[in-house]
ZAMARGU-4260 file (C-alpha; in steps of 0.2 Angstrom, whole numbers, plus 5000, padded with zeros to 4 digits):
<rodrens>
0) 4887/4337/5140 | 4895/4322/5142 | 4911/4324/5153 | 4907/4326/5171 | 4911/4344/5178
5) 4927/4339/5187 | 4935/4338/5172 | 4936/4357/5176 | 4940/4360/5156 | 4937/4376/5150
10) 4920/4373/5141 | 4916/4364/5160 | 4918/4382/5169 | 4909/4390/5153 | 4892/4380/5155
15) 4897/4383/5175 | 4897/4400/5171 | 4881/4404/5158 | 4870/4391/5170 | 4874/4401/5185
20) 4872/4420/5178 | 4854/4412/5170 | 4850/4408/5187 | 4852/4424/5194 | 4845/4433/5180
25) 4826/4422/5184 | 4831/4410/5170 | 4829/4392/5174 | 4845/4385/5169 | 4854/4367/5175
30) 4868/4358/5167 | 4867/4340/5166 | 4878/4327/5162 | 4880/4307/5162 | 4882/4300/5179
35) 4900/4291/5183 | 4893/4276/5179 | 4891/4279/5162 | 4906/4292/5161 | 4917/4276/5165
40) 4910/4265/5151 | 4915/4279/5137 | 4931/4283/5147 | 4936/4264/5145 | 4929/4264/5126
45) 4942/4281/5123 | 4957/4272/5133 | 4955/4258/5124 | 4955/4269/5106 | 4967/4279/5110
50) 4980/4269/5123 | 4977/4252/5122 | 4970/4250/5139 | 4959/4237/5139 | 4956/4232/5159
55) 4967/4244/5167 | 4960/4256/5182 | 4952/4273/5172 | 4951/4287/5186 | 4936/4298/5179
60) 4938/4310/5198 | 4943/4324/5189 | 4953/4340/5192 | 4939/4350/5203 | 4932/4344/5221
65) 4913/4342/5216 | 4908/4353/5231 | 4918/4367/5224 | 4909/4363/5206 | 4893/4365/5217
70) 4898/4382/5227 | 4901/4389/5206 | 4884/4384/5201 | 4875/4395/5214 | 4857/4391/5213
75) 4859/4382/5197 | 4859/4362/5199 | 4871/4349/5190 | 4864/4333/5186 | 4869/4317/5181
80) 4859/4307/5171 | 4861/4288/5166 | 4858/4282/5148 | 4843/4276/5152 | 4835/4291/5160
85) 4843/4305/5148 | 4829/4307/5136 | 4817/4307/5150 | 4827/4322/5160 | 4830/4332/5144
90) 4812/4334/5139 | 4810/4344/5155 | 4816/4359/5149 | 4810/4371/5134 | 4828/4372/5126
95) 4843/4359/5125 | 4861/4369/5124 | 4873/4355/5118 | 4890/4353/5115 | 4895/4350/5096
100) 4906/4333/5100 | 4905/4319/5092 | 4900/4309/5109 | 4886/4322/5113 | 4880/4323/5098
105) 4877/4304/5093 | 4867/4301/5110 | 4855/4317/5105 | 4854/4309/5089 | 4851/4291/5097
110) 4835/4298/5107 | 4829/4307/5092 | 4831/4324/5089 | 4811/4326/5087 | 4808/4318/5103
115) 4816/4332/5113 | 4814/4349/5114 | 4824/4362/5101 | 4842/4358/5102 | 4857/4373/5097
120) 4872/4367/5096 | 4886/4377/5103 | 4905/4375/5094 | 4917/4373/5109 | 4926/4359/5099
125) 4935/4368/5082 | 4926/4359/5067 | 4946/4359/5059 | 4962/4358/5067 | 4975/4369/5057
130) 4989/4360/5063 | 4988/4339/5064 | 5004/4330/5070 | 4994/4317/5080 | 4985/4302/5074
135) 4969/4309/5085 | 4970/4328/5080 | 4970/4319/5059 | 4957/4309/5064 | 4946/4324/5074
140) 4949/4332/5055 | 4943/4318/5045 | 4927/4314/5057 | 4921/4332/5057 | 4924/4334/5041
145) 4912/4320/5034 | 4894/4316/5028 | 4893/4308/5046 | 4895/4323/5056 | 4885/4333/5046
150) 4871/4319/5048 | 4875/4320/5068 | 4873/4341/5069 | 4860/4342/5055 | 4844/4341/5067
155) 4850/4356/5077 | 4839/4372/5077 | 4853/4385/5076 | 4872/4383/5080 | 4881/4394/5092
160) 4897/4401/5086 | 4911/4410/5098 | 4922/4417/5083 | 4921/4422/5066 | 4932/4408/5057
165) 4920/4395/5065 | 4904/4405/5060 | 4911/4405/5039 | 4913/4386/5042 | 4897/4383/5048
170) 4889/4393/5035 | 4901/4387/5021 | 4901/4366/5026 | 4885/4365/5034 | 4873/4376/5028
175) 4864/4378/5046 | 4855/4393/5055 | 4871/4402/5064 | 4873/4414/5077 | 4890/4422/5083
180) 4889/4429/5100 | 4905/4429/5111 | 4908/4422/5127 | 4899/4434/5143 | 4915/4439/5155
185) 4913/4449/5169 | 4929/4458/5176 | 4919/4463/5192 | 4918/4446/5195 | 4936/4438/5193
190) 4942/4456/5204 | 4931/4449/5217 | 4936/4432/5215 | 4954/4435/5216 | 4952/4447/5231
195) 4940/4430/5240 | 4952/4418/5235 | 4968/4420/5238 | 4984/4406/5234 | 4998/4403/5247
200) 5009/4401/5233 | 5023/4414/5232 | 5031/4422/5214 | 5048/4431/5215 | 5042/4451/5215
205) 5061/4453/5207 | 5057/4443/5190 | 5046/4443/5177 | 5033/4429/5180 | 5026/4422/5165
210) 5013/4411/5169 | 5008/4393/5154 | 4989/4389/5161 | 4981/4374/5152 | 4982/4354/5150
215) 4999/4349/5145 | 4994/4342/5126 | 4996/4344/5107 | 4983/4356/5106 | 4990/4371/5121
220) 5008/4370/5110 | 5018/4360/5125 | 5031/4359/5112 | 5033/4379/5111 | 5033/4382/5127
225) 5048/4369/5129 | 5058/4379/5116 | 5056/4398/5125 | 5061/4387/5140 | 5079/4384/5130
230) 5080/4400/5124 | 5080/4407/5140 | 5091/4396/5149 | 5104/4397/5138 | 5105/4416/5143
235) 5111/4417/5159 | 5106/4437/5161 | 5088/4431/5153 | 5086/4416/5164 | 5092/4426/5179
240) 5077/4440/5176 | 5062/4428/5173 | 5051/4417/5179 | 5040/4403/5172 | 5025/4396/5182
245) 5017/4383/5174 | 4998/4376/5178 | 4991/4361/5171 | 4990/4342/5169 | 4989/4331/5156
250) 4999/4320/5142 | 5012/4311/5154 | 5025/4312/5139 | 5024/4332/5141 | 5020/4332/5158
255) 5036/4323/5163 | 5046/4334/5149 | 5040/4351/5159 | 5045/4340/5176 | 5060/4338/5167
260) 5063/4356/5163 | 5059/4362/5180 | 5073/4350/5189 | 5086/4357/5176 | 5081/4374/5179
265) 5077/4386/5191 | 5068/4399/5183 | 5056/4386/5182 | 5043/4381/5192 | 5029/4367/5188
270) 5012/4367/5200 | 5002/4353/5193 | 4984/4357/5191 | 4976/4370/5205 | 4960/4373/5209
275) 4952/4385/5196 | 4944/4398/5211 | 4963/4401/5214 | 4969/4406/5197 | 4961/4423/5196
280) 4973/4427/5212 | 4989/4420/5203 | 4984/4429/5187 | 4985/4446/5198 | 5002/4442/5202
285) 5008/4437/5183 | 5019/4448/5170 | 5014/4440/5156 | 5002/4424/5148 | 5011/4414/5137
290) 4997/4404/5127 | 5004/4395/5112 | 4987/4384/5107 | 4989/4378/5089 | 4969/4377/5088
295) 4957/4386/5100 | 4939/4390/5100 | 4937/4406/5112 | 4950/4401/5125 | 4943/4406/5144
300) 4962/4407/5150 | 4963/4422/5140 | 4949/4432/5143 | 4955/4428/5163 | 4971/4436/5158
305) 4964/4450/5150 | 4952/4455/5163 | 4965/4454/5177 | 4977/4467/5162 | 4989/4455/5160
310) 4997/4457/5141 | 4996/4439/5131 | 5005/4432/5118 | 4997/4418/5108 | 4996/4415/5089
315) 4986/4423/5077 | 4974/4410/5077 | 4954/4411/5078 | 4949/4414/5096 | 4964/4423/5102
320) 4962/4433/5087 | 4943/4438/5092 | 4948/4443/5110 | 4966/4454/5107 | 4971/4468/5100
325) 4990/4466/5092 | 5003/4478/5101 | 4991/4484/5113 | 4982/4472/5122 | 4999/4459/5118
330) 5005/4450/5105 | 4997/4439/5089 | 5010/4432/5081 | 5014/4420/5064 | 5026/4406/5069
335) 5037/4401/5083 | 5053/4411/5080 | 5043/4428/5082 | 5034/4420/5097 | 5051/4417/5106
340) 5056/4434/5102 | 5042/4444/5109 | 5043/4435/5125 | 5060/4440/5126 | 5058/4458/5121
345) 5046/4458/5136 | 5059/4448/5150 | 5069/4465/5142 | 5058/4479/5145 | 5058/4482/5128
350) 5041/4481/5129 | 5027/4488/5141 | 5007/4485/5140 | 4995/4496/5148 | 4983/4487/5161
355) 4970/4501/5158 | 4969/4497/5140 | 4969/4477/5142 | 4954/4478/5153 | 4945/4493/5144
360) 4946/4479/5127 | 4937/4465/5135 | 4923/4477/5147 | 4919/4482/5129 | 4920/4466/5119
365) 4913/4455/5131 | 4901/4464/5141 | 4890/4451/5152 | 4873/4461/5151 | 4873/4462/5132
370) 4881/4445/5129 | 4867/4438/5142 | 4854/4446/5133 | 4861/4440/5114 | 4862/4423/5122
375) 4844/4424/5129 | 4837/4431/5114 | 4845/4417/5106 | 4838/4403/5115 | 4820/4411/5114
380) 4822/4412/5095 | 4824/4394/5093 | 4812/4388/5106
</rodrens>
């Protein structure tokens, strides 16, 4: 993949994740990435896209400590490749997992899909936005919709899907071998992870905490969360009982918007980005994830929700669709206005989830030893 793992994104801890689990099941699995060198050159190319930034400084250090990153991977190794050397460290192995970017998939192509080993192509990117307001989300749309794309994504092997909207798009548009397999999530391990790594940050026991987890963008519905945050403070009763955490960087127009939010009101607190080895342990002490993403793929924050039992409400959108079960495991709803009110209902008690039930959906749905094996047979299937 491209981006470095510091970005510490969640299709950064997913590769983390799968590399590391293939390691400890005998399976030689590394994730490799450019080096810095290169990242900084493509970082500058985007700045200057997207910002106009032609010679200001780029910081590519990332969310993550790279020793952390590291720690994750167990006996799994990251490495960086240049330009240069990519082609030469790829044909090591007997099977290339890639990302289904633009980016990624244009150096693959640049090196010559024959000259490397079988690639399959995994969607961590939606192939369409349902909701464009931005110049780059139409853009995204009109790129991945064209002859281009499909000329970029047409020398893979097989093409891993996560959900079953992306898998009838990739059957429909692109007429490519397809697999869906879900994400592997092991409850056992976030438990253990939450009770290793615990966060000095304290939550009022007396409220109900709802925690916002995710970079402060277009695509996590910044702007929703903004309008629950109205709601509620317009109700001194409702503002009095809850609390809302928020976790995440990102856009500075949103970011200073939430910074905003929490100086005017008190039920709000804003933490910035923290390391992702402490969010299992903040989950734990949650009410409720609020996760109103317009687009999403299969979203890791989620299944980290569910597995510590904490209800969700998200839209019914591909990806939260795949992984909840509406009115028992939290809400999926239509629009906005229904959004709002279910949080609400919940500050109310109107509402109550059983933690039991949260958890028994995603040990059933996204049970590590099958998924591992589906993945494994996968990979075999296409060497």
């Amino acid at each position: 993949m491209l981006p470095l793992l510091t970005q510490g994104a969640g299709a950064e801890k997913y590769f983390i994740e799968l590399a590391k689990n293939f390691r400890d099941k005998g399976v030689e699995a590394d994730v490799i990435t450019m080096d810095e060198d290169f990242f900084r050159k493509f970082a500058r190319l985007l700045h200057i896209f997207t910002r106009g930034n032609f010679f200001g400084k780029i910081d590519i250090s990332g969310r993550e400590r790279e020793s952390a990153i590291r720690d994750q991977l167990g006996r799994s190794r990251w490495l960086k490749a240049s330009y240069k050397d990519l082609g030469k460290t790829l044909r090591n192995y007997d099977v290339i997992y890639s990302k289904n970017e633009v980016v990624d998939l244009i150096l693959l192509k640049i090196i010559g899909y024959k000259k490397l080993p079988p690639i399959v192509v995994g969607v961590h990117t939606p192939i369409s936005y349902p909701e464009t307001r931005s110049f780059n989300s139409k853009l995204h749309n009109c790129l991945y919709a064209s002859f281009f794309y499909k000329w970029l994504i047409g020398g893979a092997k097989c093409v891993h899907v996560s959900n079953s909207s992306a898998l009838r798009v990739i059957d429909k548009e692109f007429k490519l071998k397809s697999e869906l397999i879900y994400y592997p999530f092991s409850i056992r391990q976030i438990l253990d992870s939450a009770k290793k790594n615990k966060c000095d940050i304290e939550f009022d026991a007396d409220k109900k905490n709802f925690i916002f987890v995710g970079r402060l963008g277009e695509q996590k519905g910044i702007d929703v969360l903004i309008k629950i945050i109205r709601k509620i403070s317009g109700n001194k009763v409702l503002a009095g009982k809850t609390g809302i955490n928020i976790f995440g960087s990102g856009d500075e127009a949103y970011q200073n918007a939430i910074k905003k939010m929490a100086e005017e009101n008190s039920f709000v607190r804003y933490f910035g980005h923290v390391e992702h080895k402490f969010m299992p342990d903040i989950l734990s002490r949650q009410d409720l994830l609020v996760a109103p993403s317009k687009w999403e793929t299969l979203p890791y924050v989620i299944l980290e929700a569910q597995g510590m039992g904490l209800p969700v409400i998200a839209f019914d959108i591909p990806g939260p669709s795949d992984i909840m079960i509406d009115g028992l495991t939290g809400f999926l709803v239509k629009n906005e206005e229904e959004f709002i009110e279910k949080t609400i209902s919940i500050v109310q008690n109107e509402v109550k989830f059983s933690r039991e039930e949260i958890t028994k959906n995603i040990e059933k749905k996204f049970d590590p030893d099958i998924i591992y094996g589906q993945l494994l047979d996968m990979f075999e299937d296409n060497l």
